[in-house]
C-alpha positions in Angstrom: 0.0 0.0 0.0 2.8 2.4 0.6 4.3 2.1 -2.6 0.9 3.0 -4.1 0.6 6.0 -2.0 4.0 7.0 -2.3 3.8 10.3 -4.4 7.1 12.6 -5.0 5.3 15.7 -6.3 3.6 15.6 -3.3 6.2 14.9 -1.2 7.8 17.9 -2.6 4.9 20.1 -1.6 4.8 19.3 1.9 8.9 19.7 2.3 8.3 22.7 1.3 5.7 23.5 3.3 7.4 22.3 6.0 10.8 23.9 5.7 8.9 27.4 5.4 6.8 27.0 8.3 7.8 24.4 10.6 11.6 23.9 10.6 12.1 25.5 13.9 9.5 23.6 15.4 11.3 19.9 13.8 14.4 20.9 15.5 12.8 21.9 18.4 11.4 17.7 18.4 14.9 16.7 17.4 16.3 17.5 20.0 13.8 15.7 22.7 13.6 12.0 20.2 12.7 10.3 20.6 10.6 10.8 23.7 8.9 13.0 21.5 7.6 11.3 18.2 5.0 14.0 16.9 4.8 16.8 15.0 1.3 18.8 15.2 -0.3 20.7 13.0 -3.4 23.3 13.3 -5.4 22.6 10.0 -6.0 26.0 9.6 -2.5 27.2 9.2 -1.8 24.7 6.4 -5.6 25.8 4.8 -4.2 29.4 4.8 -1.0 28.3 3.3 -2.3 25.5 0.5 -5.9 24.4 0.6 -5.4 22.2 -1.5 -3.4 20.1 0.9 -6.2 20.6 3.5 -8.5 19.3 0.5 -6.3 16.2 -0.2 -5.8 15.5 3.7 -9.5 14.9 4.6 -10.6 13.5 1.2 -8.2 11.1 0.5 -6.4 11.5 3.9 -3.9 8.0 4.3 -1.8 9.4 0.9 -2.0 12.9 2.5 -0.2 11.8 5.8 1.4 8.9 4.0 3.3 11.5 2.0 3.6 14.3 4.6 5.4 11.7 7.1 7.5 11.3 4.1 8.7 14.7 4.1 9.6 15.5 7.4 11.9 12.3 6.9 13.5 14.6 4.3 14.2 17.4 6.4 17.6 18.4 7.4 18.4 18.7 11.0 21.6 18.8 13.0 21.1 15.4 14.5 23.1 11.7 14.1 20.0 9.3 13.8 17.1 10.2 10.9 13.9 11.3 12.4 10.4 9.4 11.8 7.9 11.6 13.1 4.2 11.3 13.3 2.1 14.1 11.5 -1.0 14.6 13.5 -4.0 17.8 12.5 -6.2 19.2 15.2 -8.5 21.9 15.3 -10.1 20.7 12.2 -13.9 23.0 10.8 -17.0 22.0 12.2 -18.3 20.9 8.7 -15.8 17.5 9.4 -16.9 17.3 13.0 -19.2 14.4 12.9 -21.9 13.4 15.9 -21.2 9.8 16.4 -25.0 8.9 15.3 -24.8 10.8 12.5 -22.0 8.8 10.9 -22.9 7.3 7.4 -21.2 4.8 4.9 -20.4 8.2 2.8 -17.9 9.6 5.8 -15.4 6.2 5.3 -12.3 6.7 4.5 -12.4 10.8 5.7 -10.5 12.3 7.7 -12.8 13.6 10.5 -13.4 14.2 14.5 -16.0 12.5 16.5 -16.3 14.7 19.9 -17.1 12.0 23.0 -16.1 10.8 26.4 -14.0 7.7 27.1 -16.4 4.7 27.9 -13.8 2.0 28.1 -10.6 0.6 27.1 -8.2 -2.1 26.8 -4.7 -2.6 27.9 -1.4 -1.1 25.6 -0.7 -4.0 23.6 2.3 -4.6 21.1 1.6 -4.9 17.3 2.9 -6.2 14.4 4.3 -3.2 12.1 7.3 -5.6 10.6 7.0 -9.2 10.5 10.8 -11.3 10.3 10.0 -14.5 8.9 12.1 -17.4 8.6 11.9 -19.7 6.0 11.5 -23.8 7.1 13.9 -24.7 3.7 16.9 -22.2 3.0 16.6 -20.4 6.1 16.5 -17.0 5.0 14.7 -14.3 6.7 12.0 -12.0 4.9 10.7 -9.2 5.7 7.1 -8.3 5.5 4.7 -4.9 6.4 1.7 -5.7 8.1 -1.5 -3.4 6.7 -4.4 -4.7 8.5 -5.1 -6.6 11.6 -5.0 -10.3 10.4 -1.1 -11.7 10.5 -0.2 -11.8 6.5 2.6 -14.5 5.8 4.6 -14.8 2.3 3.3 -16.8 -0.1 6.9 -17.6 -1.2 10.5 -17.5 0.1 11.2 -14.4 -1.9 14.2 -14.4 -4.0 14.8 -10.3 -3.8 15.2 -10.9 0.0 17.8 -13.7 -0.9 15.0 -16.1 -0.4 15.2 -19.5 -2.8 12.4 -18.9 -4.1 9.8 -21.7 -3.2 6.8 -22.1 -1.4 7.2 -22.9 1.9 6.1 -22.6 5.2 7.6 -19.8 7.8 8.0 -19.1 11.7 7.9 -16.0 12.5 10.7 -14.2 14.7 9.1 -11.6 16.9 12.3 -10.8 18.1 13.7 -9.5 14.6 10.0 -8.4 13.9 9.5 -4.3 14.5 6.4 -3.7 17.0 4.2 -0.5 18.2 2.3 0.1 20.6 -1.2 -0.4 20.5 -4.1 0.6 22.2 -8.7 0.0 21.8 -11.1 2.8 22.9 -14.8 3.1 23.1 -16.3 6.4 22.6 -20.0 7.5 23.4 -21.6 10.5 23.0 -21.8 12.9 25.5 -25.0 12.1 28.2 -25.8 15.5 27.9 -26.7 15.9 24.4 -29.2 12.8 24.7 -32.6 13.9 25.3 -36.0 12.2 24.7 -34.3 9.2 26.5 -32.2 8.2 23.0 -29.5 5.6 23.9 -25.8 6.8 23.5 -24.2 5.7 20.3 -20.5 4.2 20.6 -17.7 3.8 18.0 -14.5 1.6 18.5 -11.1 4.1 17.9 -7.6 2.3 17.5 -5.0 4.2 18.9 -1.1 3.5 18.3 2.3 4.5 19.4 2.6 7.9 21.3 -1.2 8.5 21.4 -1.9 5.1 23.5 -2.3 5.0 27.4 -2.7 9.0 27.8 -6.9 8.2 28.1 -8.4 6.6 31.1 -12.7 6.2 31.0 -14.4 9.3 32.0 -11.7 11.7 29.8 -13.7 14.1 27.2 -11.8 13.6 23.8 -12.4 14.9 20.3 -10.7 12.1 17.9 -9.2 13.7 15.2 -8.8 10.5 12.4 -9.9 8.1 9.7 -13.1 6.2 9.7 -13.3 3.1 8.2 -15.4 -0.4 7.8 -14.2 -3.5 9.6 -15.6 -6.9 8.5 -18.2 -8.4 10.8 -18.1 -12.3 11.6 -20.5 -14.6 13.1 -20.3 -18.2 14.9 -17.9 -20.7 15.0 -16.7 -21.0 11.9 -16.7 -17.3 11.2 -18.5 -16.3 8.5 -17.9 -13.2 7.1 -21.5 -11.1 7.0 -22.3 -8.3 4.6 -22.5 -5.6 6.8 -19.3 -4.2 8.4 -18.9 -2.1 12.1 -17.7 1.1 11.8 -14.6 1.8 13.5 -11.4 4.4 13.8 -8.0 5.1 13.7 -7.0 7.7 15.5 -4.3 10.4 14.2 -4.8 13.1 17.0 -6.4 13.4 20.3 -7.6 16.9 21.6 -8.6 16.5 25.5 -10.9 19.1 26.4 -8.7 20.4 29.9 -11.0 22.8 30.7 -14.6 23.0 32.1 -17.5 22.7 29.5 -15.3 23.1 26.3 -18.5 21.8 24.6 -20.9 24.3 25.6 -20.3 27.1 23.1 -20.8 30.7 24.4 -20.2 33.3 21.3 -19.4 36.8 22.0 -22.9 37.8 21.8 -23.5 35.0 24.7 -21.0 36.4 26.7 -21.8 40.3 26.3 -25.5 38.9 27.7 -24.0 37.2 30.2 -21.6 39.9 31.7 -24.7 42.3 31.7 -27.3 39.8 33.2 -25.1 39.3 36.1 -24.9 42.8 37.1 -28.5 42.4 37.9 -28.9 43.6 41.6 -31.7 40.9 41.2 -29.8 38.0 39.8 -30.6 35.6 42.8 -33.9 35.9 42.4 -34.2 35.7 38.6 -31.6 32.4 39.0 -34.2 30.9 41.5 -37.1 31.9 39.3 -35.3 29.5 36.4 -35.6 25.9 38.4 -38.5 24.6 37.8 -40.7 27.0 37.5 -43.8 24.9 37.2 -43.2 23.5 40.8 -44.6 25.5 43.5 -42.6 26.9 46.2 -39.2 25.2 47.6 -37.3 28.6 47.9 -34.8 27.5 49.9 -34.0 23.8 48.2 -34.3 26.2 44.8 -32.0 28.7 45.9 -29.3 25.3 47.2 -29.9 23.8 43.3 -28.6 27.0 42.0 -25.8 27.1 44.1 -25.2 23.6 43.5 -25.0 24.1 39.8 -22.2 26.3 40.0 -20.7 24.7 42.7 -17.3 26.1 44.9 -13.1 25.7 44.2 -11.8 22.2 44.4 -8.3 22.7 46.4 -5.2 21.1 46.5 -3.3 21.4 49.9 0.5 21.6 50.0 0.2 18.3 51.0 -1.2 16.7 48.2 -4.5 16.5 49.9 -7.6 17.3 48.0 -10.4 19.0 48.9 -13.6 18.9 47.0 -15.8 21.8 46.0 -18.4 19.8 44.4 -21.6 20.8 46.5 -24.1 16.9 47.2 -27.6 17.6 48.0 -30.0 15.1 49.2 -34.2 15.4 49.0 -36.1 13.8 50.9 -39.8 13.7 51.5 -43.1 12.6 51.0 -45.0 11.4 47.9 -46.0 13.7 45.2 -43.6 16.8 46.4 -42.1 16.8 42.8 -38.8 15.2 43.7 -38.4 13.1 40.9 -39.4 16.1 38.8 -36.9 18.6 40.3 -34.1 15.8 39.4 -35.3 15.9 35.9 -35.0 19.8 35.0 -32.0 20.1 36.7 -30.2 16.8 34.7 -32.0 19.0 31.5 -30.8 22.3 32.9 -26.8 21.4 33.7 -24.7 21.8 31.4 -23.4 18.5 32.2 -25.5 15.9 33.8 -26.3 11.9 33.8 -29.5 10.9 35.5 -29.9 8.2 37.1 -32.1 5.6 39.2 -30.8 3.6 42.4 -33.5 1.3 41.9 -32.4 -0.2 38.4 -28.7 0.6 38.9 -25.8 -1.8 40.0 -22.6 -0.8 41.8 -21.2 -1.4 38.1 -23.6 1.2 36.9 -23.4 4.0 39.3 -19.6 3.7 39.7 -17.3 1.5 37.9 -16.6 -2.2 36.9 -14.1 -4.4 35.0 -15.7 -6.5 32.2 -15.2 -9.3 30.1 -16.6 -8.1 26.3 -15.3 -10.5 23.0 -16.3 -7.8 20.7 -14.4 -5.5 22.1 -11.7 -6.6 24.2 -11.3 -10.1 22.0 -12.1 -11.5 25.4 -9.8 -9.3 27.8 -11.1 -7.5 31.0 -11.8 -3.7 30.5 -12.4 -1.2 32.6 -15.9 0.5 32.1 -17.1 4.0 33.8 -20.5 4.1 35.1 -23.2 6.9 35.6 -20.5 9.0 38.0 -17.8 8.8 35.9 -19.4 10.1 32.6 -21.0 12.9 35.2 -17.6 14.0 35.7 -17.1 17.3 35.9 -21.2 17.9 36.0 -24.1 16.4 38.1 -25.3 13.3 38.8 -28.6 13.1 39.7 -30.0 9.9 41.6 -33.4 9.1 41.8 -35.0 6.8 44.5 -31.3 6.8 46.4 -32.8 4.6 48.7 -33.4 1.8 47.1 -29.9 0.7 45.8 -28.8 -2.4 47.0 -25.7 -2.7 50.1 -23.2 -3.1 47.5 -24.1 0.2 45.4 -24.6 2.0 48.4 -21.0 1.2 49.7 -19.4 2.2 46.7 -20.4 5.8 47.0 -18.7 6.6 50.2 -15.4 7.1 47.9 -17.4 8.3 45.1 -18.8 11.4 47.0 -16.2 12.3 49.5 -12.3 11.7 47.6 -14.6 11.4 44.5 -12.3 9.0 42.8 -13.1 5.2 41.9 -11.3 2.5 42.4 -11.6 -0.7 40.4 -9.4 -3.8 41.2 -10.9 -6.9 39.9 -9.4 -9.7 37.1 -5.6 -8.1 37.6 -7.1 -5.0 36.9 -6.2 -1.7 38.9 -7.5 1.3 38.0 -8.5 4.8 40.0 -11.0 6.9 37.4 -11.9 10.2 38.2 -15.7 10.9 40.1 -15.6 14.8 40.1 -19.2 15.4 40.3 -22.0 17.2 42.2 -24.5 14.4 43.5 -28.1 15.4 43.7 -30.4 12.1 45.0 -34.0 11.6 45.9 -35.3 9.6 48.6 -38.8 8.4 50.3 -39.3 7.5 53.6 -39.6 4.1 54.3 -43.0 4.2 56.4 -44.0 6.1 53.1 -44.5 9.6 54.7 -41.9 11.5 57.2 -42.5 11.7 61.2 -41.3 15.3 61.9 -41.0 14.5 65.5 -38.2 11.6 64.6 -34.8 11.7 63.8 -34.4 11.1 59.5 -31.8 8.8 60.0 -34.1 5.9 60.7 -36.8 6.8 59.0 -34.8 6.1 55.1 -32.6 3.3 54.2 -29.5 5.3 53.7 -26.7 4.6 56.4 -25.6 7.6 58.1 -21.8 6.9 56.8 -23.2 8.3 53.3 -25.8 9.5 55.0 -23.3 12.1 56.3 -21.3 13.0 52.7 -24.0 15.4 51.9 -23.5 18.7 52.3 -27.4 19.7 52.2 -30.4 17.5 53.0 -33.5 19.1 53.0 -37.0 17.4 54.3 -40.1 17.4 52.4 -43.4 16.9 53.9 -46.6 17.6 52.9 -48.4 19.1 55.3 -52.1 20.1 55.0 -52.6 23.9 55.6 -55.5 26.1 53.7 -53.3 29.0 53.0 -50.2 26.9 51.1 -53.0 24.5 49.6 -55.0 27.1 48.3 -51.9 28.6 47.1 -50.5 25.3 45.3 -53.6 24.8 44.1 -53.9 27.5 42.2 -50.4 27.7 41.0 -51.0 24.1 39.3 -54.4 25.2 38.1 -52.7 28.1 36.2 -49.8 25.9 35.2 -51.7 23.3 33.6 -54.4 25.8 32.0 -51.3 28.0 30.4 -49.7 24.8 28.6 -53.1 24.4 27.3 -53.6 27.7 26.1 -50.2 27.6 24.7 -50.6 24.3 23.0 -53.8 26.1 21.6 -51.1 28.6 20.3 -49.2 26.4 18.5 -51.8 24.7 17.0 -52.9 27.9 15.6 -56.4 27.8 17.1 -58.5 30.5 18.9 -58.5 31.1 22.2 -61.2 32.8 24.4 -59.0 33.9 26.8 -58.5 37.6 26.6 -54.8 38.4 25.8 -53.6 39.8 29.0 -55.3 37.1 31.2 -53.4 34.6 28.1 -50.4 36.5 28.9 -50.7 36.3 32.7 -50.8 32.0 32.5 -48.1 32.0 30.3 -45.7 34.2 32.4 -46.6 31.8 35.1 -45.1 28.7 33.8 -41.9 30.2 31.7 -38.4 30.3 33.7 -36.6 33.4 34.2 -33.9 32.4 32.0 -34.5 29.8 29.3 -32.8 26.9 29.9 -30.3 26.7 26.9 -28.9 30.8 28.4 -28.8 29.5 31.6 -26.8 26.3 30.6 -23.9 28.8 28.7 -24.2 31.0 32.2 -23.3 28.4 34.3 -20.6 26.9 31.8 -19.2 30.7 31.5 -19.5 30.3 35.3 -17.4 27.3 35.7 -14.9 28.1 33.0 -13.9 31.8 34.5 -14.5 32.5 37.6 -12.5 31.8 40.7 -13.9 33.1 44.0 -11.7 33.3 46.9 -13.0 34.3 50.6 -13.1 37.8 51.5 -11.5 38.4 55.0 -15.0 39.5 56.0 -16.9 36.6 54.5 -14.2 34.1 56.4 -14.9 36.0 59.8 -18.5 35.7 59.5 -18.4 32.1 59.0 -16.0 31.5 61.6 -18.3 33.7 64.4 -21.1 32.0 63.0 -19.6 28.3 63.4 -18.2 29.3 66.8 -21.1 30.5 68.5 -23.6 27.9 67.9 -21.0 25.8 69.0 -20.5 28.0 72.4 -24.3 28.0 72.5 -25.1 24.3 73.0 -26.8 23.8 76.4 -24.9 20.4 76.9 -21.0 20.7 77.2 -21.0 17.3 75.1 -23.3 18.2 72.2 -21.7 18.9 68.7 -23.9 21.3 66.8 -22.0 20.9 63.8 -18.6 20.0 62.6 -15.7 21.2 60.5 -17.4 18.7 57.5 -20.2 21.5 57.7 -17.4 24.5 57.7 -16.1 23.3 54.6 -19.6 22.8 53.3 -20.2 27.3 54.4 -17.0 27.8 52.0 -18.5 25.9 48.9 -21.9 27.4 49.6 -20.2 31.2 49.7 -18.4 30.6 46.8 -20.9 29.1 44.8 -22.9 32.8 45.7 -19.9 34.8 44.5 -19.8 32.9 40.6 -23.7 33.1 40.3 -22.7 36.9 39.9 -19.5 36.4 38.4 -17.5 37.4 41.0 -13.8 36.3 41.5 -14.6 37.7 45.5 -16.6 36.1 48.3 -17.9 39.0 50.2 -20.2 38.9 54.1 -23.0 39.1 51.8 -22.4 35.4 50.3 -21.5 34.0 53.4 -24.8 35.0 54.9 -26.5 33.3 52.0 -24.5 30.5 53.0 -25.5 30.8 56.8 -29.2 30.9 56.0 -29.0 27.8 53.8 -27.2 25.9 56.2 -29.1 27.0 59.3 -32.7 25.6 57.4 -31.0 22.5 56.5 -30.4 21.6 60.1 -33.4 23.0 61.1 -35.4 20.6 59.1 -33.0 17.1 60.0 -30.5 18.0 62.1 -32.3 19.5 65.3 -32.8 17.4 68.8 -36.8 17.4 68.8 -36.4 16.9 72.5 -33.8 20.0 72.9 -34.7 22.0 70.1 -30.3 22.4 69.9 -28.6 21.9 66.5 -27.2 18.2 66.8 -25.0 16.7 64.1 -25.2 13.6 65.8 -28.3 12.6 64.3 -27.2 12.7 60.8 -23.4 11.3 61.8 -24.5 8.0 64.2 -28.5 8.4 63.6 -29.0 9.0 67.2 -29.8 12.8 69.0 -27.1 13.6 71.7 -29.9 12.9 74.1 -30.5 9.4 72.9 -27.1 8.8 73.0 -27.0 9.4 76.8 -30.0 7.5 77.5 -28.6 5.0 75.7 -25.3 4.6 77.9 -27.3 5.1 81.1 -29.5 2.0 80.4 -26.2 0.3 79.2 -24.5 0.9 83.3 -28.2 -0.5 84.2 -27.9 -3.5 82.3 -24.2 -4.3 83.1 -24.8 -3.6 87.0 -28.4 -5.6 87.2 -26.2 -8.2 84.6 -23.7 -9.2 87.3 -26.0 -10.4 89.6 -27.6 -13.2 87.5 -26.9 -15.4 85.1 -30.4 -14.8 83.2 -29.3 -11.5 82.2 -31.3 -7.9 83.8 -35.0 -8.6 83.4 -36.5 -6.1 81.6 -39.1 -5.0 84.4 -36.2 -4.4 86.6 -34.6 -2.4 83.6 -37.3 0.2 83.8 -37.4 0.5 87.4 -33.8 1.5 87.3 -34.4 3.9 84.7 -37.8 5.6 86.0 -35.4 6.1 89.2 -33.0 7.9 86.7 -35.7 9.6 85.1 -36.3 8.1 82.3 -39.8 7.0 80.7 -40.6 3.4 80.1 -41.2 3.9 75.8 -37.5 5.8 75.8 -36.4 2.6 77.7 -37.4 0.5 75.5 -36.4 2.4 72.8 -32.8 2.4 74.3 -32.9 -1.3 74.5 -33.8 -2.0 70.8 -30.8 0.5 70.2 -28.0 -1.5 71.9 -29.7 -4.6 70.7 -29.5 -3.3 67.2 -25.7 -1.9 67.9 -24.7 -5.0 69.2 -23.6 -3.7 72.4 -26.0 -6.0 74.2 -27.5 -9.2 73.6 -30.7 -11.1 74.8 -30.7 -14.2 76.7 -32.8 -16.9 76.0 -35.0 -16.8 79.1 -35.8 -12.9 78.1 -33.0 -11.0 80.0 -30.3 -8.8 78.5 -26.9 -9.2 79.1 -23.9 -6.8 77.4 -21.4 -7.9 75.2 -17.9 -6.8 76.9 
């Protein structure tokens, strides 16, 4: 094939291309081979310079690079061994950018880039570039180029190799034989341009040499390469079929580094943006854009658009990370629009993945090593799940609580060093998790019991229980004035769609236009959601907050005194896990309004937010005190002291018989210390559930020292 492709006018061309425009940049390589085997090339600056070249290299694009690989052989430069560099194009025009659905037999054999993320890959394996053969009769060694995948022997021991010249059979020498490196990916399309529930579309990419093990699953790519047909076989015996996969080999790779490269935001964007966030109102208008349709929920509203820009990820001197990634949990009664909340916010991010705990695996939600004979010929691969291809963005978890033990357990690292480790088949592998979590969850009684602690009211252990940062409590409560309220806010809702669908349809309405106008405002957001996704990509992409001096004292009085102000020496209000959670809140404030500063303003916002979390699920409903201890060990501060006074009573009325305390005698003991008969008994199915006692078989309880 080489020989056919081999063309010296053209060969001439690109010298002198090169020599014009890129001899300082070959020398520059020469002096690093070869650690450094490639030589890139913006399309653009060879368009400006010949488009012809640009017109040969994505029409008939293998004798374009063929050739141009040719030429920088032919360059001169000050160095003993001859260079054999890689030519590799990026930042090619949008017209060869190709959505990996939309690709069609016409695009083989083009020179294109198919934009994705990393679903999976297989190890770096050696190929075949050279084959040494031996020959069984004379013994004389040929040499052969390997094109395709499928190991291609002589037919005969050639003479012009100082063969004899008969047929016969060869071993090969992989030790004389010249090898590459060699590497399978899977791309998908992004999760965020799906919507109506389409299935991502995937194409195998072949990578080789220098471009092989620089991708791990999760990494956003645009491929820059040829696409081709590769035959399809089936059964046994292999029969070749008529229809061919599509596949491709990969001449370039452009990682998207920074945040949201895909969202585009023109200068006309931007202009809008800069202006819109000077808006003295800009909270408001922000919190008018969730979900307009569902009634009320300012304070969870106000957290999802903090959430959505999220705070600064640090890195300590240290090495230690510290997230900035904002997790926000909802829980609450039936038909409080939780599920629907999840849904406009995995529509509304610029980067999301939506998920449910109830049909997901740990494999799904986090990351697995498989077996696939398509595509790993039978080899283990490592695959990224739902919070891997959220990386970066928001994963949004519906019924959290009904993922099995094993899914649960694999979020604690997920959420709080939001990495992922896999080690399974031989396999190791640690893929990046750097995502907000958003989840829903039901009670598991069905509704909540505002007079007991959340913990045990939802199957969540309070381990992850205690990774969120916000968790805010829905109930439904009947009262006239919010029902009458809610009622008429869906009532207008549903009878503006209507009278917009009318609209659309081109029919009459009898609805005078300002009472038409009226509905309509009522169910439209602020911002449309395509503005707001470029806002909070612009966000992301450029701004920086840091804490103010007066933001950081505010936070630090506030954290302080409602620590001083606990009634109980013992208590713990809060902890530094809900300090850190004050900083990403106050610097989530500062880049709604594009601002590089934190001020006392933003850290109030963050005080108020955090205060009506705890109200709701982290408040002693016997003290009325902040206590963190509900949501870290599912038990109030109070409980916790019952609990190890009926513990003493148990070991001291324990000692004295070998049936264990009786549990009569139990609540004497603990009327005596003042403590009810229910909350006894309540105490007792704690330990017992704790395994810090045990029952006896005659009915008493001993404990387990």
């Amino acid at each position: 094939m080489a020989r056919l492709l081999k063309d010296k006018t053209l060969i001439d061309t690109w010298t002198a291309f090169l020599e014009e425009h890129y001899k300082s940049e070959i020398e520059s390589i020469a002096l690093e081979y070869p650690e450094k085997r490639s030589l890139y090339f913006d399309y653009w600056d060879i368009d400006r310079v010949d488009p012809k070249l640009t017109e040969m290299l994505i029409n008939q694009p293998y004798k374009a690079i063929f050739n141009a690989e040719e030429a920088l052989e032919n360059i001169d430069v000050a160095v003993e061994n001859k260079l054999k560099l890689h030519f590799r194009v990026v930042n090619l025009p949008d017209t060869n950018k190709i959505v990996i659905r939309k690709i069609r037999a016409n695009h083989l054999g083009t020179f294109v880039a198919v934009e994705g993320l990393v679903k999976k890959r297989t190890e770096v394996r050696p190929k075949l570039q050279v084959g040494a053969f031996q020959c069984q009769k004379c013994g004389a060694v040929l040499r052969m180029e390997q094109e395709e995948d499928i190991l291609k022997e002589p037919s005969e021991c050639y003479e012009d190799q100082g063969g004899c010249g008969r047929v016969s059979s060869f071993e090969l020498l992989t030790n004389l034989s010249e090898h590459i490196d060699s590497q399978k990916i899977e791309i998908q399309e992004n999760p965020e341009e799906l919507r109506g529930g389409a299935q991502p579309e995937r194409i195998s990419v072949y990578l080789e040499d220098d471009l092989v093990g620089i991708l791990e699953a999760g990494d956003r790519v645009i491929i820059n390469g040829i696409l081709h047909s590769q035959q399809r076989r089936r059964g046994q015996s292999q029969l070749k079929l008529t229809s061919f996969n599509k596949v491709m080999d990969a001449y370039s790779i452009e990682r998207q580094e920074h945040a949201f490269e895909e969202v585009e935001v023109t200068p006309e964007d931007e202009k809008e943006i800069l202006k819109i966030s000077k808006d003295p109102e800009i909270y408001t208008k922000m919190k008018g854009s969730i979900a307009p349709t569902i009634y009320g929920m300012d304070v969870e509203k106000d957290s999802l658009v903090l959430q959505l820009f999220g705070g600064m990820p640090k890195t300590a001197p240290d090495g230690t990370e510290i997230r900035g990634d904002i997790h926000m949990l909802l829980v609450g009664d039936p038909g409080t629009a939780k599920s629907q909340l999840l849904a406009y916010m995995h529509r509304l991010a610029p980067r999301s993945v939506l998920a449910s705990g109830s049909a997901s695996t740990r494999a799904g939600l986090t990351a697995a090593a498989v077996r696939d004979t398509e595509f790993g010929e039978g080899q283990w691969t490592i695959e990224g799940g739902a919070m891997v291809l959220a990386n970066d963005g928001l994963a949004c978890i519906d019924e959290f609580d009904k993922m099995n033990d094993e899914a649960r357990g694999s979020m604690h690292e997920a959420m709080e060093q939001q990495q992922i480790s896999v080690a399974k088949a031989g396999l190791t592998a640690t893929l990046k998790s750097k995502c907000s979590v958003l989840a829903a969850a039901n009670p598991k009684q069905g509704r909540l019991n505002e007079y007991k602690s959340l913990p045990g009211q939802i199957n969540i252990q309070t381990a992850l229980l205690s990774r969120f940062d916000l968790i805010f409590s829905i109930k439904d409560k009947p009262n006239e004035t919010t029902d009458t309220r809610l009622s008429k806010h869906i009532l207008r809702t549903h009878r503006g769609i209507e009278i917009a669908e009318n609209i659309l349809k081109c029919e009459k309405t009898e609805y005078p236009t300002e009472e038409r106008d009226a509905l309509l405002e009522n169910i439209k957001p602020v911002f449309e959601p395509e503005f707001l996704r470029k806002y909070v990509a612009y966000g992301k992409r450029n701004i920086f907050p840091v804490l103010t001096d007066e933001a950081a004292d505010a936070i630090r009085e506030y954290y302080v005194k409602v620590r001083r102000r606990s009634d109980d020496n013992d208590s713990v209000p809060f902890t530094p896990r809900q300090l850190e959670c004050f900083v990403r809140l106050a610097e989530a404030s500062a880049r709604v309004r594009l601002s590089n500063k934190a001020t006392i303003d933003d850290a109030k916002r963050a005080i108020f937010i955090v205060t009506q979390y705890l109200k709701r699920v982290g408040t002693d409903p016997e003290t009325g005190n902040f206590d963190i201890d509900i949501l870290e060990t599912g038990v109030t501060h109070s409980q916790q002291k019952r609990m190890n006074t009926i513990y003493d009573i148990i070991s001291n009325l324990g000692k004295s018989s070998d049936e264990g305390a009786d549990t009569e005698d139990i609540v004497t003991e603990a009327e005596i210390a003042g403590i009810g008969k229910e909350e006894t008994e309540d105490s007792i199915k704690h330990l017992v559930k704790d395994k810090q006692i045990f029952k006896m078989p005659k009915g008493g309880y001993k404990t387990n020292v």
